[in-house]
N, C-alpha and C positions, 0 to 999 in steps of 0.2 A: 454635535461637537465638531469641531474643524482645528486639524492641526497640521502647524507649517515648518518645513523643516530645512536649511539652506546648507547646501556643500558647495566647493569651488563648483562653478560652471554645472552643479546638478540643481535640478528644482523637484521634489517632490511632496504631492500632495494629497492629503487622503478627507473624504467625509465620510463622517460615522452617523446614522440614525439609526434606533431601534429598532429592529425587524424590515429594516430598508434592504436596499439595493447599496452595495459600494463597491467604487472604482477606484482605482490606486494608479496611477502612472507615474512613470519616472521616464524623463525626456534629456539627453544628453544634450548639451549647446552645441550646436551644428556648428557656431562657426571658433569654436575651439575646440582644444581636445586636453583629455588629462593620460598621463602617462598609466597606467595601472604596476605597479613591478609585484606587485602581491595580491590574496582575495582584500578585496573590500569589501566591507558592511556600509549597503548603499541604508537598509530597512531592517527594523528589528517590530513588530507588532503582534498582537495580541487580544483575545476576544476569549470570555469566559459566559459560559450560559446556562441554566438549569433548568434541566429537561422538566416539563410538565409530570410526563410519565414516562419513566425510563425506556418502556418496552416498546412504546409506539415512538420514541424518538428516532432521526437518521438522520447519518450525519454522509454526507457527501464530497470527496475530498478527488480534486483531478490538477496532477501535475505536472510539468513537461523534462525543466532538468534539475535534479536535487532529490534528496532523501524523504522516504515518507518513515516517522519512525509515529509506532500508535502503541502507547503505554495505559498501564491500568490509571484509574484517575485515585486521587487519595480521600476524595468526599463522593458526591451525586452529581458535582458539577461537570461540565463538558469544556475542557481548555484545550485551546489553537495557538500557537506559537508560529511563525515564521520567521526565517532573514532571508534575507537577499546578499547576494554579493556576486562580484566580477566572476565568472568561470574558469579566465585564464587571460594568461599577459596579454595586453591591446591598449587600442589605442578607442575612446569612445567618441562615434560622429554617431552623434541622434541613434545612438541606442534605445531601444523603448523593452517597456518591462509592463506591464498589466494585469490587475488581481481584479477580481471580482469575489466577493460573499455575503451572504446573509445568514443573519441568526434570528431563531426566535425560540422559543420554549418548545416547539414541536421538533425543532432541525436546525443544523448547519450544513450550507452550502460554501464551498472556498475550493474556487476555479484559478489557476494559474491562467490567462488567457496569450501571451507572453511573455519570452524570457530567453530571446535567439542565443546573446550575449551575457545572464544570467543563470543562476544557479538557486535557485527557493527551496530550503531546507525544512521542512513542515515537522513540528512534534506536538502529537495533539494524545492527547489523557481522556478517556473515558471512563463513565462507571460500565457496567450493564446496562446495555440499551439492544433495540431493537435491530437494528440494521446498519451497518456500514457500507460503502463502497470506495474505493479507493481505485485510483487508474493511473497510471505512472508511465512517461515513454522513457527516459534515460538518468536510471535512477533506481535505488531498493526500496522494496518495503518490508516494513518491521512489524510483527501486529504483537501484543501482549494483551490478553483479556477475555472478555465473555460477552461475546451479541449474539443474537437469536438466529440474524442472517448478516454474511461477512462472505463482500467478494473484492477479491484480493487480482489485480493486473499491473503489469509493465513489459514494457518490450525488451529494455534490454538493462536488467538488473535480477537480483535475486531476491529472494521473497523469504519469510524466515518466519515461524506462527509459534506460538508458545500460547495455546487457547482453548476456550470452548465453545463449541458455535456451531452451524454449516456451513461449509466453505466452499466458496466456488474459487480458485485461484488457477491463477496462469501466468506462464512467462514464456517471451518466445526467446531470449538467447541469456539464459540465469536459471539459478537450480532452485529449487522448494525443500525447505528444512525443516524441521518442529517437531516437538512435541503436541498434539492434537487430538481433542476430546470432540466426537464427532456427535451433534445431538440431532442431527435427520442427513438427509441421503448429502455427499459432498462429493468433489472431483477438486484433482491434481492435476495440472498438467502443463509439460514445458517441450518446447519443440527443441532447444538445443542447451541442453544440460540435465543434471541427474538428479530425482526425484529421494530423497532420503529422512520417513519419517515414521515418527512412534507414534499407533492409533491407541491410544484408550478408551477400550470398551469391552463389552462379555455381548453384544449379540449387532455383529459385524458380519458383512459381508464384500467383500473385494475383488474388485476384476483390477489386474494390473497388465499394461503392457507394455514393449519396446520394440522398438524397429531396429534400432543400433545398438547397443549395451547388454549390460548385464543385468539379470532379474533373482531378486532375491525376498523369500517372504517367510517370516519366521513368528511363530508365538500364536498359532491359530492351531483350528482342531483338525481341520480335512483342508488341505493345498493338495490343485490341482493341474499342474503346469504341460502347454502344448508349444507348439513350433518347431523351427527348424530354424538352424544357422543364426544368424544376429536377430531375428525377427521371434519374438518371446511374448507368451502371453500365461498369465495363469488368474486360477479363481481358488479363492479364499474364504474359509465359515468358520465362526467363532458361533457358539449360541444360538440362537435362533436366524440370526442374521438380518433383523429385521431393517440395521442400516445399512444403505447399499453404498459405496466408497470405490471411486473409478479412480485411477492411477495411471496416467502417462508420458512416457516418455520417445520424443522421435530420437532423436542424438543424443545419446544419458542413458547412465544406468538408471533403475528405480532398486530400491532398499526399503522392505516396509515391514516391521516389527512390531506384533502388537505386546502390549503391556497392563 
């Protein structure tokens, strides 16, 4: 399928094949320009897929500025939304923007490759599946759901899980929030912000700590807290502990409450 789409002085174009390779560009006319006074909706797109087998599905998601929001799916199917738009008042001379992704019954892959002048706003639905990854430079991410393995990055936004899963997650200047159901060994961890979340489960175990902040860790059987001055570390056992859940924070408190 090949669709064409004409704004003043924008051209963009996208092909779509089955289990292909697709490239997206949007190219400003160099030798005009358009005033921007508000966001614009350059792209609004879409792609729906069902998994094979849920468990060995993964889904790959890498973006640079704009929101990752990951929502439960309402069936089996795997749905990707995008827009684009302006990021802020300018003036566009050959702007460029570039998407890259493929779908097939096994995975989705969906690469922001540019987007200097752009803002890509992703909301993608899952059922249960197998793996996510998700990577973000200036921008949140939002997870709601249940994958098997679930690694959560951005540099500089907050992170937010309401799920069940293992989680590898990080942010280096954004804090880590959630409610979280941990089903084999996971890590937190943010270099400058604060760590604040509710673990569920009966056989946990926790190493948290901070360089700068406050450490605080409640709803476990045996806490066992060392350091000195802003520099905090403690270990944590519910049960038998047989999941092990690292906790960090360099600049940020951490808060971790289990339930």
């Amino acid at each position: 399928m090949r669709f064409l789409f004409f704004f003043p002085f924008i051209f963009i174009s996208s092909t779509m094949k089955d289990c292909d390779l697709v490239s997206i560009q949007i190219n400003g006319n160099e030798k005009g320009s358009i005033k921007v006074e508000r966001y614009i909706i350059y792209k609004e797109d879409s792609l729906s897929v069902k998994p094979l087998n849920n468990r060995d599905f993964v889904v790959r998601i890498k973006n640079i500025n704009g929101k990752v929001d990951i929502q439960k799916s309402e069936d089996d199917s795997v749905r990707l939304r995008y827009e684009v738009k302006k990021r802020k008042k300018s003036q566009i001379f050959g702007d460029k923007f570039k998407v890259k992704e493929s779908d097939s019954s096994k995975g989705v892959e969906f690469t922001v490759e540019k987007s200097k002048n752009y803002v890509v706003d992703i909301t993608l639905k899952i059922p249960a599946i197998g793996k996510l990854e998700t990577k973000n430079v200036n921008g949140s991410i939002s997870f709601d759901g249940d994958v098997d393995k679930c690694n959560l990055s951005t540099t500089n936004g907050s992170i937010s899980i309401n799920g069940k899963g293992q989680f590898f997650t990080n942010t280096v200047n954004g804090s880590i929030s959630g409610d979280i159901i941990p089903t084999d060994d996971s890590e937190f961890k943010s270099v400058n912000g604060d760590i604040d979340i509710s673990l569920i489960g009966d056989d946990l175990s926790v190493s948290a700590s901070v360089a700068n902040g406050e450490l605080q860790i409640s709803g476990f059987d045996k806490v066992n807290k060392t350091g000195r001055g802003t520099r905090k570390k403690a270990e944590a056992i519910v049960g038998n502990g047989k999941i092990d859940v690292n906790v960090a924070s360099t600049n940020g408190a951490v808060y971790i409450n289990r339930r």
